[in-house]
N, CA, C and O atoms as CSV, one atom per row, in Angstrom:
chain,resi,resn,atom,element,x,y,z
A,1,UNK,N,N,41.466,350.307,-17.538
A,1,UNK,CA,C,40.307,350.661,-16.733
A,1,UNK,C,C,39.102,350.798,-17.635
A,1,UNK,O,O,39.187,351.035,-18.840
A,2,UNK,N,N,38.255,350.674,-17.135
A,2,UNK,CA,C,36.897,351.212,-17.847
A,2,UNK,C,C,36.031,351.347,-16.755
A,2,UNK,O,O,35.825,350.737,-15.706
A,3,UNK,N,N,35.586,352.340,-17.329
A,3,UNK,CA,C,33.789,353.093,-16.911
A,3,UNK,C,C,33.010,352.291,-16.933
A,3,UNK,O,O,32.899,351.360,-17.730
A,4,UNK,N,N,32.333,352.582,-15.991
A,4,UNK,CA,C,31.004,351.667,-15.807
A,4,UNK,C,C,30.077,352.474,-15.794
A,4,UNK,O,O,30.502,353.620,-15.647
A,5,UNK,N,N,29.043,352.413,-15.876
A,5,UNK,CA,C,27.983,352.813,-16.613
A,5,UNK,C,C,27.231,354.045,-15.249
A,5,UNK,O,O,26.926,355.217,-15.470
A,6,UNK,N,N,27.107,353.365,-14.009
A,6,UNK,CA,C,26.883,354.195,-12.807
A,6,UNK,C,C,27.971,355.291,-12.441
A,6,UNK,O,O,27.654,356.347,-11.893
A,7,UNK,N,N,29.434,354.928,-12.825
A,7,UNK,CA,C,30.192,356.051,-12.554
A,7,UNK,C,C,30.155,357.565,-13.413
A,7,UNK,O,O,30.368,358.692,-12.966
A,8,UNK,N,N,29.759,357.089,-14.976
A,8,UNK,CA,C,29.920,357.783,-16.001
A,8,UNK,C,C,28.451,358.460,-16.119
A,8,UNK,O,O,28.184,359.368,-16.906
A,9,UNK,N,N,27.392,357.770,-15.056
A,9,UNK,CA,C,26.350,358.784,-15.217
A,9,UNK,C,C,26.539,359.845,-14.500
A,9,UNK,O,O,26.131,360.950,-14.859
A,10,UNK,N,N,27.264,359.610,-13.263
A,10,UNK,CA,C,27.402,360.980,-12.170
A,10,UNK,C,C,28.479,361.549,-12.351
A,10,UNK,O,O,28.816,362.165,-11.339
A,11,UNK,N,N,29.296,361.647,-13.306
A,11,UNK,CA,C,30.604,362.228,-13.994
A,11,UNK,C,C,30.056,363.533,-14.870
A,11,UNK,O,O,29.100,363.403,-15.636
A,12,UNK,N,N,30.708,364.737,-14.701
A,12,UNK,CA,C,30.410,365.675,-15.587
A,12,UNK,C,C,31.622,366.862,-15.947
A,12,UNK,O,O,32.425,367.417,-15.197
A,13,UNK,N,N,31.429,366.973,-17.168
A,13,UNK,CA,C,32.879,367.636,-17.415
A,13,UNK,C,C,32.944,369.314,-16.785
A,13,UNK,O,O,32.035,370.113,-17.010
A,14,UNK,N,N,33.929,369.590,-16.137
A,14,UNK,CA,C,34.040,370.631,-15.224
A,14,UNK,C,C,33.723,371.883,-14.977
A,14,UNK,O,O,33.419,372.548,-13.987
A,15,UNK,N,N,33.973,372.175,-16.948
A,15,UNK,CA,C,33.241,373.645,-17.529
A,15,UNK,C,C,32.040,373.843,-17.485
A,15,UNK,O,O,31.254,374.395,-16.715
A,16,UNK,N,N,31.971,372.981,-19.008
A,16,UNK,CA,C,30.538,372.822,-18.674
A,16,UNK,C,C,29.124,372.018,-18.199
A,16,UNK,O,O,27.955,372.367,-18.367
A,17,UNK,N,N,29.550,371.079,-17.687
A,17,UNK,CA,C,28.860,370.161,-16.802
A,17,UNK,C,C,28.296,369.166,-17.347
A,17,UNK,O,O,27.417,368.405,-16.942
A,18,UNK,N,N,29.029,369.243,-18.569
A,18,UNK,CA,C,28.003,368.385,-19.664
A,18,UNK,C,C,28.231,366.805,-19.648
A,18,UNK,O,O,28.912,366.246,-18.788
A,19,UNK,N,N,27.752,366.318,-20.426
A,19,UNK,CA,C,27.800,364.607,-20.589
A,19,UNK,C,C,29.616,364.082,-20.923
A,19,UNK,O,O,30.366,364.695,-21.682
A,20,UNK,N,N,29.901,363.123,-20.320
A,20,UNK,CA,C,31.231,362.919,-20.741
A,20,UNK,C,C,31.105,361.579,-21.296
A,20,UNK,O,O,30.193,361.003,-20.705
A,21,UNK,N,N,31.769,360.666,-22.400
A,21,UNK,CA,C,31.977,359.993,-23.464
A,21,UNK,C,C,33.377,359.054,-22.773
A,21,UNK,O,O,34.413,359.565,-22.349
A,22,UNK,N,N,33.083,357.707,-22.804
A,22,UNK,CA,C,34.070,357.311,-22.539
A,22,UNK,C,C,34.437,356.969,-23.736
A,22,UNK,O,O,33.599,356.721,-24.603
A,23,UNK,N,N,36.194,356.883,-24.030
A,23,UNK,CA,C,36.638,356.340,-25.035
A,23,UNK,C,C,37.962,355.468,-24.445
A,23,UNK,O,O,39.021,355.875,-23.969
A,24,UNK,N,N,37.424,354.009,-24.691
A,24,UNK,CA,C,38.352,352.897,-23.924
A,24,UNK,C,C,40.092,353.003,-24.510
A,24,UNK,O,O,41.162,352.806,-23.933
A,25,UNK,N,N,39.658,353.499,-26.235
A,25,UNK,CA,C,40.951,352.852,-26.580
A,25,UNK,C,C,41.864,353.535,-26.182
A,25,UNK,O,O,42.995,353.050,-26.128
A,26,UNK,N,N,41.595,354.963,-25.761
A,26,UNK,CA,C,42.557,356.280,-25.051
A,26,UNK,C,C,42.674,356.352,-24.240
A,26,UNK,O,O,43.721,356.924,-23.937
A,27,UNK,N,N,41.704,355.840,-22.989
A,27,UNK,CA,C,42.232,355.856,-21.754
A,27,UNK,C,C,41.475,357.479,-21.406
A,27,UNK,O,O,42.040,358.083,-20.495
A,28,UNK,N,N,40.156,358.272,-22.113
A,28,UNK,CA,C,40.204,359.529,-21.964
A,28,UNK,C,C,38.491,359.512,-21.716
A,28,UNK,O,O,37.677,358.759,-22.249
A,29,UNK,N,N,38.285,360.420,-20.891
A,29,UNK,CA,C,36.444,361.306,-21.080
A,29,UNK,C,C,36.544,362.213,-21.481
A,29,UNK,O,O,37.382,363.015,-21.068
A,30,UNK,N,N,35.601,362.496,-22.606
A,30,UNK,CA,C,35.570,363.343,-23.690
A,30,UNK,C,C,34.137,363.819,-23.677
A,30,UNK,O,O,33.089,363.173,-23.686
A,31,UNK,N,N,34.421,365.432,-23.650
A,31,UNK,CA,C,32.887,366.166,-23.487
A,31,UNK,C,C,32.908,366.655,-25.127
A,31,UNK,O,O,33.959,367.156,-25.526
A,32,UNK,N,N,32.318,366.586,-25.621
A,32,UNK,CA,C,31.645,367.090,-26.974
A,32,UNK,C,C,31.806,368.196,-27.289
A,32,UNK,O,O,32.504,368.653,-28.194
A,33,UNK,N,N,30.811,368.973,-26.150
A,33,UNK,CA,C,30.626,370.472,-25.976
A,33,UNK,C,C,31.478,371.706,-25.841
A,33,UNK,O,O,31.304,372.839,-26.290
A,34,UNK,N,N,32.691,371.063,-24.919
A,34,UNK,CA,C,33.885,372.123,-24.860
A,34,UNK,C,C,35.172,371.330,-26.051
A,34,UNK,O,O,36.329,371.743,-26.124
A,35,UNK,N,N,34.761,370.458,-26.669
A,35,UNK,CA,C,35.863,369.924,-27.420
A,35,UNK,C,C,37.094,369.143,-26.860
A,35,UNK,O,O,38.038,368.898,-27.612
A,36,UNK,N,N,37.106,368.679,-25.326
A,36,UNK,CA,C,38.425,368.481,-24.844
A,36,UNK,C,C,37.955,366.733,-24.463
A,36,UNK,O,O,36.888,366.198,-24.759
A,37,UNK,N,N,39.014,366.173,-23.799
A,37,UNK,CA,C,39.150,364.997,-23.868
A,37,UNK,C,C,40.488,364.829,-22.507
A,37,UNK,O,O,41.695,364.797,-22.747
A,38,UNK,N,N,39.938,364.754,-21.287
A,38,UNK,CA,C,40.224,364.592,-20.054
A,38,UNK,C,C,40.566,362.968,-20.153
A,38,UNK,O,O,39.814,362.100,-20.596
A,39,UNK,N,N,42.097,362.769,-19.543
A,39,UNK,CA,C,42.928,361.882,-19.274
A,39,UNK,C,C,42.463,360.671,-18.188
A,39,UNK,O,O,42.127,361.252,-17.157
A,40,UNK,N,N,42.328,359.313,-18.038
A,40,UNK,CA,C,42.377,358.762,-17.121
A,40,UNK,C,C,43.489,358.172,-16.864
A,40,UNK,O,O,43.989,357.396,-17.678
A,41,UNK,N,N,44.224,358.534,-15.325
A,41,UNK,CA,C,45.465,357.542,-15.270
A,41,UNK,C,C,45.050,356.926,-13.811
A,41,UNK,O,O,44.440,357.303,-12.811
A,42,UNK,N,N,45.849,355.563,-14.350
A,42,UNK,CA,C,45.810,354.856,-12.712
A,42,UNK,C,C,44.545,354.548,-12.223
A,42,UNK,O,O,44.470,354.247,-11.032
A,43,UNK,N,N,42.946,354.570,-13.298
A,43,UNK,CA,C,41.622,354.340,-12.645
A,43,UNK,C,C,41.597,356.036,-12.231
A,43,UNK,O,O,40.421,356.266,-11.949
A,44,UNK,N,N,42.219,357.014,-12.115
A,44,UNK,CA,C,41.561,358.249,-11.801
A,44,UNK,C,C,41.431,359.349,-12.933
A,44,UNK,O,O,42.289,359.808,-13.688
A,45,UNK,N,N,40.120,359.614,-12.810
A,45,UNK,CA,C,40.182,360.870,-14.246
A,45,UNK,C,C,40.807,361.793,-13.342
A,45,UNK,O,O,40.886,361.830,-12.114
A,46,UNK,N,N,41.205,362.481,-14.207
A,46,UNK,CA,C,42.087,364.270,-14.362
A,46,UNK,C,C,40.873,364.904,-14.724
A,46,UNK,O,O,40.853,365.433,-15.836
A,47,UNK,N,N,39.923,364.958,-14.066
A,47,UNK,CA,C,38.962,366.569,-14.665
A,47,UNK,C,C,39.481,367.879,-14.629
A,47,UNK,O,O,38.678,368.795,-14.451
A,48,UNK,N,N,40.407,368.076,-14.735
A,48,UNK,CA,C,41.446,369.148,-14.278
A,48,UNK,C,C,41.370,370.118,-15.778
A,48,UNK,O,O,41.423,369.419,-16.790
A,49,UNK,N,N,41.291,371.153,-15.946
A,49,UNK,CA,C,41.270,372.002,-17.525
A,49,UNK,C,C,42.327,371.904,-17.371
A,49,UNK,O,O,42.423,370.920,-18.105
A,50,UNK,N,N,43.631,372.106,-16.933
A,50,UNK,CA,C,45.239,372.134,-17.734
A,50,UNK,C,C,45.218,370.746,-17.845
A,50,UNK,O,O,46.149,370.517,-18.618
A,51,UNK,N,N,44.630,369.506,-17.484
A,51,UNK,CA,C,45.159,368.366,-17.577
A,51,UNK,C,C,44.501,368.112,-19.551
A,51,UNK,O,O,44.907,367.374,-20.449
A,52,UNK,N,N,43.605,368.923,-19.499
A,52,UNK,CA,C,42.401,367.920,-20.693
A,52,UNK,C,C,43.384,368.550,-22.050
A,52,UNK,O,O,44.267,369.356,-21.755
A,53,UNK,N,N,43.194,368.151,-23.536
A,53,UNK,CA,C,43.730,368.183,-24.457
A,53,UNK,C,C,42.400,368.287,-25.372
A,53,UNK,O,O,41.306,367.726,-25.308
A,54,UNK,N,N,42.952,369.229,-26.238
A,54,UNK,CA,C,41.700,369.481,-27.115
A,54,UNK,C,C,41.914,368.810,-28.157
A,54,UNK,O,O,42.963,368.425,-28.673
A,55,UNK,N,N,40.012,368.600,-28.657
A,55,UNK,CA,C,40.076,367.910,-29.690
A,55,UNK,C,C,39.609,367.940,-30.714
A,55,UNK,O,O,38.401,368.147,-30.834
A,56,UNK,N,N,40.574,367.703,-31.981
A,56,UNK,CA,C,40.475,368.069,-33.306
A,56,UNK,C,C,38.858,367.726,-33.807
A,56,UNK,O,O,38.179,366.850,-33.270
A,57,UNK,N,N,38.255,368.818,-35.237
A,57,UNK,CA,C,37.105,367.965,-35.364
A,57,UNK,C,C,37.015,366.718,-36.117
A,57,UNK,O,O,35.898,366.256,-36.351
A,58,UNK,N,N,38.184,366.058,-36.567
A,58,UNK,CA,C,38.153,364.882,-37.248
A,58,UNK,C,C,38.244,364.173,-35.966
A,58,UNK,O,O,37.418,363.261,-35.968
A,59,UNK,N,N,38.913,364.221,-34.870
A,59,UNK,CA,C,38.342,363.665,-33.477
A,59,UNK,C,C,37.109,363.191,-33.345
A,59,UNK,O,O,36.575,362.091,-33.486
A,60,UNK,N,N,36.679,364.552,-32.961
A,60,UNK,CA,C,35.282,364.570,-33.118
A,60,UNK,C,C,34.145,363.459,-33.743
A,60,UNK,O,O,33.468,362.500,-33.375
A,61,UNK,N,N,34.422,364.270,-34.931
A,61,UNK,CA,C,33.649,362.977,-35.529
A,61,UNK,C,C,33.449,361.326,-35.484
A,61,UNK,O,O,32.493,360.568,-35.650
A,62,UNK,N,N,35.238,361.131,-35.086
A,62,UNK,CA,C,35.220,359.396,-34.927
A,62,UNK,C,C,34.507,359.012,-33.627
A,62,UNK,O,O,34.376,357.795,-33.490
A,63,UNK,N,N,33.940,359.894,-32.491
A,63,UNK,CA,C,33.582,359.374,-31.569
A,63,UNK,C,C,32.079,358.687,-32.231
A,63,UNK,O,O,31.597,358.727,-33.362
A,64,UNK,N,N,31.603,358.030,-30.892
A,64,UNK,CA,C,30.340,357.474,-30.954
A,64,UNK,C,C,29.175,358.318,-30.851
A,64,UNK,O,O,29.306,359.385,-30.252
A,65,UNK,N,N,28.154,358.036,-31.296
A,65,UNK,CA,C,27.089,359.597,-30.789
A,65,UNK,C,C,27.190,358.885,-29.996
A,65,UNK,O,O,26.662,359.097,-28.905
């Protein structure tokens, strides 16, 4: 699957409402701000907090600004 550019503008991560990051090669949206990295399966994100997995700051860093 991938994000398209209109879906991922009106997408916001649950806590804190912030910008979410697609990352194709994981299959995940990743907010910056709370550190976590929410699952897509099947074309549907999991914005769900027990679903998301936190992420390390060497994570971190490899994303894209």
């Amino acid at each position: 699957m991938a994000v398209d550019e209109k879906t991922l503008a009106i997408l916001a991560c649950p806590l804190c409402k912030g910008k979410l990051i697609w990352v194709a090669a994981k299959s995940e949206l990743v907010c910056r701000g709370d550190r976590l990295a929410y699952p897509v399966r099947n074309d549907i994100p999991m914005l769900l907090s027990h679903e998301a997995r936190e992420l390390s700051r060497d994570e971190l860093e490899q994303l894209p600004s």
